[in-house]
C-alpha positions as CSV (number, residue, x, y, z in Angstrom):
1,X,-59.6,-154.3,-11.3
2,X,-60.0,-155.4,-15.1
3,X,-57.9,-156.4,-17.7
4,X,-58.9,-153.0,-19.5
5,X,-57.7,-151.2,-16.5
6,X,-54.2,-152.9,-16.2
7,X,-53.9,-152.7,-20.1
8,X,-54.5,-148.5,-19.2
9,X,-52.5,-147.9,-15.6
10,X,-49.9,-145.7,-17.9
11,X,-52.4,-144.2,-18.8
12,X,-54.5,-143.7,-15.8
13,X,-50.9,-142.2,-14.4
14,X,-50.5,-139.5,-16.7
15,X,-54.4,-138.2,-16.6
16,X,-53.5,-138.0,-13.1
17,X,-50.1,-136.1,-13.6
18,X,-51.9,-133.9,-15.9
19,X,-54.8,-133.1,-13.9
20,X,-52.4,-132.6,-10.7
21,X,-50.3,-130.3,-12.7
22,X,-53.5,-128.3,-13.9
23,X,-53.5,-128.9,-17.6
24,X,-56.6,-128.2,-19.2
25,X,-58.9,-131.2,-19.9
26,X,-59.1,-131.3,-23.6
27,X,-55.0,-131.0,-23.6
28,X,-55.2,-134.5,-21.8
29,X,-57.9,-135.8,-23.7
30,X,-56.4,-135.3,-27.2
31,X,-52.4,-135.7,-26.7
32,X,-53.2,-138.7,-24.2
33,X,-56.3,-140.4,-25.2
34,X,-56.5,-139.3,-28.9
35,X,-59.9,-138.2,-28.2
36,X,-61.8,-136.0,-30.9
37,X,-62.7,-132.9,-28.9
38,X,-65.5,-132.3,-31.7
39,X,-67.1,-135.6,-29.9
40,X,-70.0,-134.4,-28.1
41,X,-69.1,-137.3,-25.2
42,X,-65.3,-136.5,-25.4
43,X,-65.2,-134.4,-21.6
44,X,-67.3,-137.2,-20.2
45,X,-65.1,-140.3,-21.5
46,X,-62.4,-137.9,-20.2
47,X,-63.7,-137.4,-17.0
48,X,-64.9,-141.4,-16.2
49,X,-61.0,-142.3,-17.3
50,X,-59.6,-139.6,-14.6
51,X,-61.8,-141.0,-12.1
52,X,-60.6,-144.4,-12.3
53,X,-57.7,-143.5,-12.1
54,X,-58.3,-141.8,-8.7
55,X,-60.6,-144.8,-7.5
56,X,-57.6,-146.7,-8.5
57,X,-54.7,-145.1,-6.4
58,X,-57.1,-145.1,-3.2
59,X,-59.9,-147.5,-2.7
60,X,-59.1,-149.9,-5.6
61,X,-55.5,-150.1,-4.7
62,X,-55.7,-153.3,-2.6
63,X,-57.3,-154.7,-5.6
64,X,-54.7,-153.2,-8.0
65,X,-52.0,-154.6,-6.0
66,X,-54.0,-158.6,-6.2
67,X,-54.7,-158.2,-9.8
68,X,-50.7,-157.8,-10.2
69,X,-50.2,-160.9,-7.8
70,X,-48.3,-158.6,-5.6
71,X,-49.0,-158.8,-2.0
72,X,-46.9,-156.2,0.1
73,X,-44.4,-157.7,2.5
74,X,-45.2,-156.6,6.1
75,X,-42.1,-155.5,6.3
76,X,-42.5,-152.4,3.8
77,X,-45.7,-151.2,5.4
């Protein structure tokens, strides 16, 4: 995980709320990351952010959780 991604995990959370709850990409894309849907590259900057953010909440959660310095208690698993 980089800084750019924990400076974007709010983010990262609502592309995936939005996509769960079926909005339409260029919805997300312009209330949430201010894109300019006239940009020719605007769906695909959409669509490597919502990826992430998925990468992010499976495989790249152990690293999420070190780049926090939380380590989950043993207890809680």
């Amino acid at each position: 995980m980089i800084d750019y991604d924990r400076r974007n995990l709010a983010l990262y959370a609502a592309l995936l709320e939005a996509d769960d709850a079926g909005r339409d990409w260029r919805e997300a894309a312009s209330c949430l990351m201010h894109l300019d849907l006239s940009d020719k590259d605007a769906e695909a900057c959409w669509r490597s952010h919502l990826a992430r953010a998925r990468w992010i909440v499976s495989d790249g959660m152990e690293l999420a959780i070190i780049a926090f310095g939380e380590r989950p208690s043993l207890n809680r698993l």
